[in-house]
C-alpha positions as CSV (number, residue, x, y, z in Angstrom):
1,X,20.9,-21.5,26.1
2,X,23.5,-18.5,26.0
3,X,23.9,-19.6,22.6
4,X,20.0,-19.4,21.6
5,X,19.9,-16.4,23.2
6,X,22.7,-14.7,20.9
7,X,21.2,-16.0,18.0
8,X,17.7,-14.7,18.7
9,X,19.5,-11.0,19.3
10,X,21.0,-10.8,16.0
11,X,18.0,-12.4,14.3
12,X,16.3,-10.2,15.8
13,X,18.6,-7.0,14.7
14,X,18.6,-8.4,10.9
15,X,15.1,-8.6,11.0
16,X,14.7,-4.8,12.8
17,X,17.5,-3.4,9.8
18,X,14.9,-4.5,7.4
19,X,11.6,-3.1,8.6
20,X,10.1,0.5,8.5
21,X,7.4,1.6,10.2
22,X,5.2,1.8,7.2
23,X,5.7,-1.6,6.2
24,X,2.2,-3.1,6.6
25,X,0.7,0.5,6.0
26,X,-0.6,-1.0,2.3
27,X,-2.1,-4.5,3.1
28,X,-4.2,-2.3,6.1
29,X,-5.1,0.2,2.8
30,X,-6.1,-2.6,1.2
31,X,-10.2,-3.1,1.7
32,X,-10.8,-6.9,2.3
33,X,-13.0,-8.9,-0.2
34,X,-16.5,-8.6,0.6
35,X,-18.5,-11.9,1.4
36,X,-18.7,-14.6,-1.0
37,X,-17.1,-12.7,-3.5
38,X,-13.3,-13.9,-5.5
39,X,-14.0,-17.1,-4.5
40,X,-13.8,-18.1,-8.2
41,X,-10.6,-17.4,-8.2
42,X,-10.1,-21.2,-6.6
43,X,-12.6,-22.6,-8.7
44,X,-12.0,-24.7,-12.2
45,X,-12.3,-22.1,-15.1
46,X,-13.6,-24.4,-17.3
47,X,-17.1,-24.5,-16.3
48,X,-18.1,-20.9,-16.4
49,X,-16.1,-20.6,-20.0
50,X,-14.3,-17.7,-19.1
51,X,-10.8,-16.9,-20.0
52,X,-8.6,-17.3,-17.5
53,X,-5.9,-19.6,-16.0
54,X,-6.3,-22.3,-13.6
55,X,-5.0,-21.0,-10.3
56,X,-5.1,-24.0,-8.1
57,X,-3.6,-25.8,-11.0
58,X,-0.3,-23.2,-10.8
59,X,-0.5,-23.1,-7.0
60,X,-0.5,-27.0,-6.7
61,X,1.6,-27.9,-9.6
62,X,3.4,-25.5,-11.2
63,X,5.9,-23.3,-11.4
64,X,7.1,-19.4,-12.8
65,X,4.6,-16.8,-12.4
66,X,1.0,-16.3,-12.5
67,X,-0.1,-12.6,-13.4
68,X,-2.6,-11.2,-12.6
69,X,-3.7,-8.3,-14.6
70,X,-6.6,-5.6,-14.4
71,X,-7.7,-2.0,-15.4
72,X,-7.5,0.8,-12.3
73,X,-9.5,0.5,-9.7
74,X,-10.9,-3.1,-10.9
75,X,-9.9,-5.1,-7.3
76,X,-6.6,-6.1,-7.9
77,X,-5.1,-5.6,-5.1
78,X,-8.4,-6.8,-2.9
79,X,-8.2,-10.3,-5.0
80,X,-4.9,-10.5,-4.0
81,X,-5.3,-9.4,-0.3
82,X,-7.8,-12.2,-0.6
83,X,-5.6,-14.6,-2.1
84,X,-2.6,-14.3,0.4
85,X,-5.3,-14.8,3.6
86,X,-7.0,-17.4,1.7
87,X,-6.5,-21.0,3.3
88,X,-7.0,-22.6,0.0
89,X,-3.7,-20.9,-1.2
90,X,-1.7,-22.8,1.2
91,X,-3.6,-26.0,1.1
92,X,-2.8,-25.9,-2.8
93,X,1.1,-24.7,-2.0
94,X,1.9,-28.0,0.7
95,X,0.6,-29.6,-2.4
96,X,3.3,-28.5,-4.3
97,X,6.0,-28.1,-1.8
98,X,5.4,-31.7,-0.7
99,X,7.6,-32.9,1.9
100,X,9.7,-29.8,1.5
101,X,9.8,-26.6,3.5
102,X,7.8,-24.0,2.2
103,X,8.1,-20.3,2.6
104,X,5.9,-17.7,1.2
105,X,6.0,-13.7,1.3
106,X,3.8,-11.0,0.0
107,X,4.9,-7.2,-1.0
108,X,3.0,-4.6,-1.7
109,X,3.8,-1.5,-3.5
110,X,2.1,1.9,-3.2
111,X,3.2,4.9,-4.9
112,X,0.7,7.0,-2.6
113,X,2.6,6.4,0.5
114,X,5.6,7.8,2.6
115,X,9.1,7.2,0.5
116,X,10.1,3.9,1.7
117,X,6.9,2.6,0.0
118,X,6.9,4.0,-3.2
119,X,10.6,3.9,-3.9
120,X,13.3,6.4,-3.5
121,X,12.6,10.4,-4.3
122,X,15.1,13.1,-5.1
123,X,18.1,12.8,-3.5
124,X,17.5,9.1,-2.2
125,X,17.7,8.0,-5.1
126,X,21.5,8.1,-5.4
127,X,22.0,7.4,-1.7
128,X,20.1,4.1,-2.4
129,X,21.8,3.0,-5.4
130,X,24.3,0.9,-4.3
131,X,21.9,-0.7,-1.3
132,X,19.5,-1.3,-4.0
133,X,21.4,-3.4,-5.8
134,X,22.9,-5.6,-2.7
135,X,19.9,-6.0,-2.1
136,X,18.9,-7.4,-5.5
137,X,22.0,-9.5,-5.4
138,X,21.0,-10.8,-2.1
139,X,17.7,-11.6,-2.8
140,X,18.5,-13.7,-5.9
141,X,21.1,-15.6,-4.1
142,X,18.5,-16.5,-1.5
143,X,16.2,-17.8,-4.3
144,X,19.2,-19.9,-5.6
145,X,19.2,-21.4,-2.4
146,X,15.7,-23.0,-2.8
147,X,16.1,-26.8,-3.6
148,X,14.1,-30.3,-2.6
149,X,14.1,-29.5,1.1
150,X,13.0,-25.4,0.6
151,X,10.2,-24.0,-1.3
152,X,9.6,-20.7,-1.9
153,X,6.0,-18.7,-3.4
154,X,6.2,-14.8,-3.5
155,X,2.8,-12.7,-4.2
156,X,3.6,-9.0,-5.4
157,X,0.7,-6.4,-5.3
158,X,1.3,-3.8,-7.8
159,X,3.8,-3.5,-10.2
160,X,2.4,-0.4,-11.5
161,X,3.1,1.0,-8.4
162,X,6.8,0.7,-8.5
163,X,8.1,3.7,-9.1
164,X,11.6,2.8,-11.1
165,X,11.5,1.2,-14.5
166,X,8.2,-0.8,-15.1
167,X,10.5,-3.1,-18.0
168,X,13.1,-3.5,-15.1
169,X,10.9,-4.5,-11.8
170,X,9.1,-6.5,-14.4
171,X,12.0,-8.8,-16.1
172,X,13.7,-8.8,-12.8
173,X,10.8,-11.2,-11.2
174,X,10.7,-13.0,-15.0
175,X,14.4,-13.7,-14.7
176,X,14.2,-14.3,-10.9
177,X,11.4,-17.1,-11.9
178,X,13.7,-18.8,-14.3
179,X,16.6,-19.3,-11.8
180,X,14.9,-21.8,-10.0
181,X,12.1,-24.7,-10.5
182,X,11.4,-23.9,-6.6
183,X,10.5,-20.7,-6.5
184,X,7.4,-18.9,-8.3
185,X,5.5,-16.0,-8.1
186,X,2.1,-14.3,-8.1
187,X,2.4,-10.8,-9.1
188,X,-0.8,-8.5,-10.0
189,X,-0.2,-5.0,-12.4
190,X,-2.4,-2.6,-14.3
191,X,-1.8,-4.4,-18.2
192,X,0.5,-1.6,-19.0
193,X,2.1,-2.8,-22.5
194,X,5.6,-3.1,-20.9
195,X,4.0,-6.3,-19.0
196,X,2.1,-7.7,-21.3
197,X,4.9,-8.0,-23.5
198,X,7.8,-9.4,-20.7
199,X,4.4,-11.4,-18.9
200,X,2.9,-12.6,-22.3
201,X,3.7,-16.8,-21.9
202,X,3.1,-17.0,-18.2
203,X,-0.6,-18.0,-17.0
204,X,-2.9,-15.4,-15.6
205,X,-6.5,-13.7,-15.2
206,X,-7.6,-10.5,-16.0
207,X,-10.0,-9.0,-13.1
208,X,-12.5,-7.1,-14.9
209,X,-13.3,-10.5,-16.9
210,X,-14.3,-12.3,-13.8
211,X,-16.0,-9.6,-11.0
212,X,-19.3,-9.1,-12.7
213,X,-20.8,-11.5,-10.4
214,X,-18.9,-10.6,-7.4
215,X,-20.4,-6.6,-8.5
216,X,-23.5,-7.6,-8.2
217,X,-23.2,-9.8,-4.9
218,X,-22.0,-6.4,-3.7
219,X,-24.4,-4.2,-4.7
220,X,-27.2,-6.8,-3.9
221,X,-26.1,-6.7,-0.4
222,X,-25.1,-3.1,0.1
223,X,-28.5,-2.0,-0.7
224,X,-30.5,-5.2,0.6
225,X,-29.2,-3.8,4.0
226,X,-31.8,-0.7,3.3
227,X,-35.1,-0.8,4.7
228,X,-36.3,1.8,2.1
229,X,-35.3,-0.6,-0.4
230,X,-36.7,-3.8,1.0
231,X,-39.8,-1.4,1.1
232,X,-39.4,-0.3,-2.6
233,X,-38.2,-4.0,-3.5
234,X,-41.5,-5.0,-2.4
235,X,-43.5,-2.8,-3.9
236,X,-41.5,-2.6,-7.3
237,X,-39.4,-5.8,-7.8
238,X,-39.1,-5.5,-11.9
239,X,-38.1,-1.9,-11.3
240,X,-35.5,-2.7,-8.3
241,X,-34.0,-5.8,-10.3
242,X,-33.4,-2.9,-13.0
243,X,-31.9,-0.5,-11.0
244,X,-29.5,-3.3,-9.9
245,X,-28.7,-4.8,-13.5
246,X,-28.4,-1.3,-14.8
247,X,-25.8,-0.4,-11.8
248,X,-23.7,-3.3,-13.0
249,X,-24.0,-2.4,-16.3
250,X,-22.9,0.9,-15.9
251,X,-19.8,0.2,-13.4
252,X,-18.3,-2.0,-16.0
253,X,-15.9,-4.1,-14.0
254,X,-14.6,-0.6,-11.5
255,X,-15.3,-2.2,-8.5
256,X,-14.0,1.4,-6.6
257,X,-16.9,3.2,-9.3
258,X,-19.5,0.5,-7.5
259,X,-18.9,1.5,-4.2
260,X,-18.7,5.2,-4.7
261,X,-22.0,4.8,-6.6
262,X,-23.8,2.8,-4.2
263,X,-23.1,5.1,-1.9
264,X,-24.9,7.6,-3.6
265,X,-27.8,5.7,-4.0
266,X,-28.1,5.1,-0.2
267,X,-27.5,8.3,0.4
268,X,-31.0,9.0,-1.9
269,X,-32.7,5.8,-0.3
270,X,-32.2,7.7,3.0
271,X,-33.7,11.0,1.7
272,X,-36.4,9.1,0.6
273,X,-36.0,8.8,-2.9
274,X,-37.9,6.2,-5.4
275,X,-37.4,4.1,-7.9
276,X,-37.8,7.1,-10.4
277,X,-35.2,9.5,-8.4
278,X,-32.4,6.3,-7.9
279,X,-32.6,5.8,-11.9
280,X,-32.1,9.7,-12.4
281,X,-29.7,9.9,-9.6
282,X,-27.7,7.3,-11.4
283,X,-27.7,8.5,-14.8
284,X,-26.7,11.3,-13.9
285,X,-23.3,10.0,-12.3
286,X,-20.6,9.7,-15.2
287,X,-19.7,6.2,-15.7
288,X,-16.0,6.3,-15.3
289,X,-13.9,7.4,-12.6
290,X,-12.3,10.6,-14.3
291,X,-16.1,12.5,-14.6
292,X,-16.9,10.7,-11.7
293,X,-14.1,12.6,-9.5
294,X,-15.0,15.2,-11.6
295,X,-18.4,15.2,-10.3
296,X,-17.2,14.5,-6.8
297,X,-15.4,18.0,-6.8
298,X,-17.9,19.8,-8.2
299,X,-20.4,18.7,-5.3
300,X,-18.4,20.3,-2.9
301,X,-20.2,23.0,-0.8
302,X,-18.9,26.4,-2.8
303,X,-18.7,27.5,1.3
304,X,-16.2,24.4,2.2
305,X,-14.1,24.1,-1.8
306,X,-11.4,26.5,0.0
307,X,-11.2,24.4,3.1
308,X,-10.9,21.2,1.1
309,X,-8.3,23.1,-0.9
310,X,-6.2,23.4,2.1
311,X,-6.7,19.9,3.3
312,X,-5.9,18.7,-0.1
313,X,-2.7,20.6,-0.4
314,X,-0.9,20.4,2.9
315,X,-1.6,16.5,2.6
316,X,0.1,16.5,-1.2
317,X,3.0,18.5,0.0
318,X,3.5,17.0,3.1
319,X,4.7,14.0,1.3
320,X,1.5,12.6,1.2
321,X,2.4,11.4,5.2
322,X,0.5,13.5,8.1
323,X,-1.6,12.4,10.5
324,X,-5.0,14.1,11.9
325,X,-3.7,16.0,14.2
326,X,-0.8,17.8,12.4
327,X,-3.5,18.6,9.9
328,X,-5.9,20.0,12.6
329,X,-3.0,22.7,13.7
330,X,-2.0,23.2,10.2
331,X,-5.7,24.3,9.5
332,X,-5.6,26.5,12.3
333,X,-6.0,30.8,11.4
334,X,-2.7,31.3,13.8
335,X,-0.4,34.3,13.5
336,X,3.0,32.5,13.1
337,X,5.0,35.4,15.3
338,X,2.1,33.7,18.2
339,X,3.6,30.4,17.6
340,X,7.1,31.6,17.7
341,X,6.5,33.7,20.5
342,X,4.8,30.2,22.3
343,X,6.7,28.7,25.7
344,X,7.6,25.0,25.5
345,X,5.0,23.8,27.8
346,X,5.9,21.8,31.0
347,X,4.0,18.6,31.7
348,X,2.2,19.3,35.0
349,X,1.3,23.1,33.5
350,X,-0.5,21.9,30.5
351,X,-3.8,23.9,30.1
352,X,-5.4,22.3,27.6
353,X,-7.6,19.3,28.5
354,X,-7.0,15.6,26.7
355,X,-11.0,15.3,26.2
356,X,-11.3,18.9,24.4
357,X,-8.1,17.8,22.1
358,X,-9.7,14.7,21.2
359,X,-13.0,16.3,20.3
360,X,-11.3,18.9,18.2
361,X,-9.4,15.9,16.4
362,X,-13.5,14.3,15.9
363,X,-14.3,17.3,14.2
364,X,-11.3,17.6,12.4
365,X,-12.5,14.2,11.1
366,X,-15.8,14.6,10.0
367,X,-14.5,18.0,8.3
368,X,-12.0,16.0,6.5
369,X,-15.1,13.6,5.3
370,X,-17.3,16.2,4.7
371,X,-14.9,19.2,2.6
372,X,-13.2,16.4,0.3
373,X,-16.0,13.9,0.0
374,X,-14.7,11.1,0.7
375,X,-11.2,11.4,-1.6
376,X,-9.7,12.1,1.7
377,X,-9.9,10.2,5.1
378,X,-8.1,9.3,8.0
379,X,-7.6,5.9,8.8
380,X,-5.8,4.2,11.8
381,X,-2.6,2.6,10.5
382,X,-0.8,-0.5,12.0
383,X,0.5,0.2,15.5
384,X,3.5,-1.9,15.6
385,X,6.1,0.3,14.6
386,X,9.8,-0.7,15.0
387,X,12.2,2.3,16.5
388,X,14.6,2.0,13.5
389,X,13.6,2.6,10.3
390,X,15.6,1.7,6.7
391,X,14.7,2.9,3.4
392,X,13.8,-0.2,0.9
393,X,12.7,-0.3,-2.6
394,X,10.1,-2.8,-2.1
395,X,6.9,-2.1,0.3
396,X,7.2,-5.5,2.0
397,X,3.9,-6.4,3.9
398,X,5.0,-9.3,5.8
399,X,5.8,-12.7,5.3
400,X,5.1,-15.9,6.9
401,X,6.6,-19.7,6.4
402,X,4.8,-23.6,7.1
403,X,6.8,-26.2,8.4
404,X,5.7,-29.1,6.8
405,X,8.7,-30.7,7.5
406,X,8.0,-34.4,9.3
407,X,4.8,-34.3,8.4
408,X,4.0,-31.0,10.0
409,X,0.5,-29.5,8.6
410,X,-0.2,-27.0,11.0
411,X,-0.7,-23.9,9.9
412,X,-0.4,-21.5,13.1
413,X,-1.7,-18.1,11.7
414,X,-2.7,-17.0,15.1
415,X,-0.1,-17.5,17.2
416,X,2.2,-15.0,15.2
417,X,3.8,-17.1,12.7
418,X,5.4,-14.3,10.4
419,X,8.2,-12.9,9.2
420,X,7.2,-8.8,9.9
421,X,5.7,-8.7,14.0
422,X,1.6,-9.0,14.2
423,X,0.9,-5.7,16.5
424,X,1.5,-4.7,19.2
425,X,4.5,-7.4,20.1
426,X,7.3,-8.4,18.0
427,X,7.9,-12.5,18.0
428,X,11.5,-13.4,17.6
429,X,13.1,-15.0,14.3
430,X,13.7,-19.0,15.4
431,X,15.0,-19.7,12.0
432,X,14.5,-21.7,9.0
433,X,15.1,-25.4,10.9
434,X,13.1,-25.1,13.8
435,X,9.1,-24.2,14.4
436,X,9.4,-20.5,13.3
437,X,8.6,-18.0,15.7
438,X,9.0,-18.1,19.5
439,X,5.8,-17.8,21.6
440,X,5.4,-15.1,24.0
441,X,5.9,-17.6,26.6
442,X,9.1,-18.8,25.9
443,X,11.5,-17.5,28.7
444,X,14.0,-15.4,26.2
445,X,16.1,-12.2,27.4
446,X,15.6,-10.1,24.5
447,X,17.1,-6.7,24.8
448,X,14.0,-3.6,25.4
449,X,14.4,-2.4,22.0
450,X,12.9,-5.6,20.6
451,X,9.6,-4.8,22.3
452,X,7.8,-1.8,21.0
453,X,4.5,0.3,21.2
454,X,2.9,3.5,19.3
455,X,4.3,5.9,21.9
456,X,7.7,5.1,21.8
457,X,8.0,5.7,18.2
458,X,10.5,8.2,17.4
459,X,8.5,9.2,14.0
460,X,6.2,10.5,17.0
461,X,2.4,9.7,17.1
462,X,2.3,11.2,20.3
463,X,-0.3,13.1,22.2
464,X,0.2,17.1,22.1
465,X,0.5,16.5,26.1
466,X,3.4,13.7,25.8
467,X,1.2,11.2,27.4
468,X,-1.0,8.3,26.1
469,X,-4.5,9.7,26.0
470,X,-6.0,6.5,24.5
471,X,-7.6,8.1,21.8
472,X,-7.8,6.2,18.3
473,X,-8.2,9.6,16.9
474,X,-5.2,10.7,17.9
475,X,-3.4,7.8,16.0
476,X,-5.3,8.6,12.6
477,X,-2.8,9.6,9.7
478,X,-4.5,10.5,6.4
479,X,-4.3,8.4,2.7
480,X,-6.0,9.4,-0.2
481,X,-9.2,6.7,-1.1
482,X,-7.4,5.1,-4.2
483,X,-4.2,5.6,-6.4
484,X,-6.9,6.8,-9.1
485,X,-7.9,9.0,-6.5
486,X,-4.3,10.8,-6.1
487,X,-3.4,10.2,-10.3
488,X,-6.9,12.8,-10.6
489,X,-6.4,15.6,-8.2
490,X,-2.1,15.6,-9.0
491,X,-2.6,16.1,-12.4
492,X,-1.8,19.5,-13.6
493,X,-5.4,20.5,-14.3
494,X,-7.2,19.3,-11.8
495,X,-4.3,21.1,-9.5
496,X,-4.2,24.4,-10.7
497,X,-8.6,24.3,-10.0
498,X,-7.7,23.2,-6.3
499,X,-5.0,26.1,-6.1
500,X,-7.1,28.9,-7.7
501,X,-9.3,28.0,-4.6
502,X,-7.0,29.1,-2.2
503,X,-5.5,32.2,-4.5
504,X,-7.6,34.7,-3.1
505,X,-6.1,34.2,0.4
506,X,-2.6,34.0,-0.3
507,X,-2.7,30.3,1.6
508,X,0.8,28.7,1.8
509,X,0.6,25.1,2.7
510,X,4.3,24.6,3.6
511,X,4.0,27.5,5.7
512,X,0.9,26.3,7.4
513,X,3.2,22.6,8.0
514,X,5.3,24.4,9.1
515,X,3.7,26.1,12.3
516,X,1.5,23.4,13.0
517,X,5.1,21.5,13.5
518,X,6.3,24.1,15.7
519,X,3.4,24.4,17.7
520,X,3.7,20.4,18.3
521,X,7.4,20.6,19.6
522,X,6.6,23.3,22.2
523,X,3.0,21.4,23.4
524,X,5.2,18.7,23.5
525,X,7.3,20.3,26.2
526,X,10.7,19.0,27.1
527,X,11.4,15.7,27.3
528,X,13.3,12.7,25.4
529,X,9.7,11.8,23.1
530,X,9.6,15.6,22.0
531,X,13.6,15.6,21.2
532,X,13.1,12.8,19.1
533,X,10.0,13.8,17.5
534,X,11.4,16.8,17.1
535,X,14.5,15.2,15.3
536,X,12.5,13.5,13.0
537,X,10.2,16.1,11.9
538,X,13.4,18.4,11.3
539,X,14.7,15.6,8.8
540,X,11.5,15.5,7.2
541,X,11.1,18.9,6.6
542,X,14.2,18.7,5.0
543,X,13.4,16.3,2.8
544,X,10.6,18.4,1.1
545,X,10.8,20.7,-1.3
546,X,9.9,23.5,0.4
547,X,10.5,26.8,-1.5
548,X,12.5,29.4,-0.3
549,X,10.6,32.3,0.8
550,X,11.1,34.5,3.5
551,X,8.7,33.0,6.1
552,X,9.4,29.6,5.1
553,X,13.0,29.9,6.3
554,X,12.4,31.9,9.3
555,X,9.8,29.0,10.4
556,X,12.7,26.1,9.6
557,X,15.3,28.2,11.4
558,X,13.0,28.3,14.3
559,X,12.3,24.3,14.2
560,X,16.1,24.1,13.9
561,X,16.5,26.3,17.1
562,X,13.2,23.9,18.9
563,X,15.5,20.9,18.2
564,X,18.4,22.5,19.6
565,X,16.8,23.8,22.8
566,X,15.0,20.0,23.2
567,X,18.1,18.6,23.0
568,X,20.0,20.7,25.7
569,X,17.0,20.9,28.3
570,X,15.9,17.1,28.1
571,X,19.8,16.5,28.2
572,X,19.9,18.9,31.7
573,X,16.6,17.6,32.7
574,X,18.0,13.8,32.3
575,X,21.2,14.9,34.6
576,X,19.3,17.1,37.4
């Protein structure tokens, strides 16, 4: 049993080197297929005469890779969110595995996350060189090790989103699918030429070819749910079946365009509109997504475009990683000699009230969704967060394996069979020859670090008051609605617009970060959480590029003196 034990701890240290806390931070991003729709996807092509690949076919019976392609915003990812959850994939995979083991994994890239998901930035990138390539070297030993008794399926989300070389990230999986005839792939990418040319022999769909249908299910459904339209549905059914095939017309296969528009339509059904007005309202919303964001902005109440501004900007420069509340402090019109001048608070002195901080962070939200329209918004992201982090060059979501070895056929997705720990507990690594993962009611010593909740994370998402308040708002960090969302507003354009916003005032975003950081720390008060928070948003800071004007290097002196003076008192405190 000693011996178990040891083995589970350094499983279980492997498997925490590996993981960051952002690791499943994409698939959560990722909105789930709505009802009855992709379900084509398992079907035979052949009836429906469309040009695509037999899936099921590859999953049950062959090998290499299966691409699937697809214009922006056209439900890649969601088809392959749907894919991976889908029981039919692994019914089809035992078929191909046979008697053999079978292990799959998903990854997910996302250049619109924190760096560990989108690859390495600035000076990472020559720190993570030499890791990088161990840990190419490493993984292609591991598929050299599949064989009879060990099958392996990867799905990749994304490779547009990698944020290296497209031609390498791209030949790497094509070379990685030659090695062995037990190992294949599923990878999905925007059909940038660089993959059409490395992907252009391997079988494969293209999105927009197949979602018409799925388009309309959607927008059938969305507005079906409408009283006004039952009402106008009844009253006009040529004219609603119009306004529906004209809607699908229109999106042309942008399944992100469909539920932007739709929302816009119920927004008019509410207010009472018609037939008539849902026709005009719609032709007069640009049918792709550029004039569409385009659009967006310009609907922006001219009393709330400097407000969005600043949301807009501190969440760009902050690395595209803040949560709700660091944005709520940021937006607040403090004097930054006030926040300087501020007393680390003590615990039982606090004067603020948990229920009026959470309210202000409700309001925060529905300002967030009401400034930026929507191209903002602040989502709760997975809670299981490991304490140590490492940086990796792929987003991995999580992986999970099937022991079909003996006969097995049970597939146990609910009692945590996976490679990355289903929140809020972490289930310990068994290994590759024994029924996978240890339930929670297996008697195993394993050490206090291997347990893990929200509040101990040393990244911080902790109350202002260092206790748990229980409030989902609290835990909200903020994403943009869609990479096309982020490619709009960053280009240089669209940018300078937002800036020009703010020009009158003289905002600075870093500066604004910058204080509402400070003023976290000393509501924090003095205690291990706020050292390490502390710690960690002092290493952030220093890994953006933030210029180097006179207040913005009195403001990082003073975090630098916080960290210092946390470190000292909760190092007292901890001896008294």
């Amino acid at each position: 049993m000693d011996g178990e034990k040891r083995r589970v701890r350094v499983e279980l240290a492997l498997l925490k080197s590996l993981r960051f806390p952002e690791m499943n931070h994409r698939y959560e991003r990722v909105a789930e297929a709505h009802e009855q729709t992709f379900l084509w996807a398992f079907r035979d092509p052949r009836p429906y005469e469309k040009p695509w690949d037999n899936f099921v076919e590859w999953l049950s019976e062959r090998n290499g890779i299966y691409w699937i392609q697809g214009k922006a915003a056209s439900g890649k990812s969601t088809l392959m969110r749907f894919i991976w959850h889908n029981d039919l994939t692994q019914c089809n995979l035992k078929l191909w595995s046979r008697d053999s083991q079978l292990v799959e994994a998903a990854f997910f890239f996302w250049n619109s996350g924190v760096p560990e998901e989108r690859l390495q930035l600035g000076l990472l990138r020559s720190l993570l060189f030499n890791s990088l390539a161990q840990l190419q070297k490493a993984f292609a030993r591991l598929i050299e090790c599949a064989s009879r008794q060990l099958k392996m399926c990867f799905f990749i989300d994304g490779l547009d989103e990698y944020e290296g070389d497209p031609e390498e990230i791209a030949q790497y999986f094509k070379d990685l699918s030659l090695v062995s005839e037990n190992t294949k792939f599923c990878l999905s990418s925007r059909p940038w030429p660089i993959f059409q040319d490395i992907y252009q022999d391997t079988p494969g769909l293209r999105v927009q070819d197949m979602t018409r249908d799925d388009i309309k299910l959607y927008i059938e459904d969305k507005l079906e749910r409408s009283r006004s339209m039952q009402e106008l549905r009844d009253e006009d059914p040529e004219g609603s079946l119009g306004l529906i095939e004209e809607l699908v017309s229109k999106a042309d296969s942008v399944f992100l365009w469909v539920v932007l528009v739709v929302k816009s339509l119920i927004s008019g059904l509410r207010n009472g509109d018609g037939i008539v007005h849902l026709r005009r309202r719609l032709k007069a919303i640009p049918a792709d997504l550029q004039h569409l964001y385009d659009h967006i902005l310009d609907s922006i109440d001219p009393f709330d475009e400097e407000e969005a501004s600043q949301m807009i900007q501190i969440f760009r420069l902050s690395g595209h990683d803040i949560d709700l509340a660091t944005l709520e402090r940021a937006l607040r019109t403090m004097d930054y000699r006030t926040v300087i001048n501020m007393e680390f608070v003590v615990a039982h002195n606090i004067d603020y009230k948990a229920s009026k901080y959470n309210a202000s962070l409700k309001r925060m939200n529905s300002q967030l969704n009401s400034r930026c329209m929507g191209l903002l918004e602040a989502l709760n992201p997975t809670l299981a967060i490991m304490t140590d982090t490492i940086s990796e060059h792929l987003f991995i979501y999580h992986s999970r394996i099937s022991c079909i070895s003996n006969g097995q056929n049970k597939r146990k997705r609910n009692e945590g069979q996976h490679f990355a720990p289903p929140p809020p507990r972490f289930r310990p690594s068994e290994g590759l020859d024994g029924g996978f993962y240890h339930s929670e009611e297996t008697a195993l010593n394993i050490p206090p670090t291997a347990s893990f909740a929200i509040h101990d994370d040393p990244n911080g998402n902790l109350s202002p008051f260092g206790e748990d308040t229980s409030c989902e708002t609290e835990l909200l960090k903020i994403f943009y609605l869609h990479r096309t969302v982020r490619d709009y507003l960053e280009q240089p354009k669209v940018w300078k617009g937002l800036l020009d916003k703010t020009r009158p005032t003289a905002f600075d975003p870093f500066a604004a970060l910058l204080i509402a950081y400070i003023m976290e720390l000393k509501i924090l008060g003095i205690s291990s959480k706020g050292y390490l928070r502390g710690k960690y948003i002092v290493n952030k800071v220093d890994s953006l590029n933030i210029p180097a004007f006179e207040l913005c290097i009195s403001l990082k002196l003073e975090l630098n003196e916080i960290l210092t003076s946390l470190w000292g008192l909760a190092l007292w405190s901890g001896c008294s």
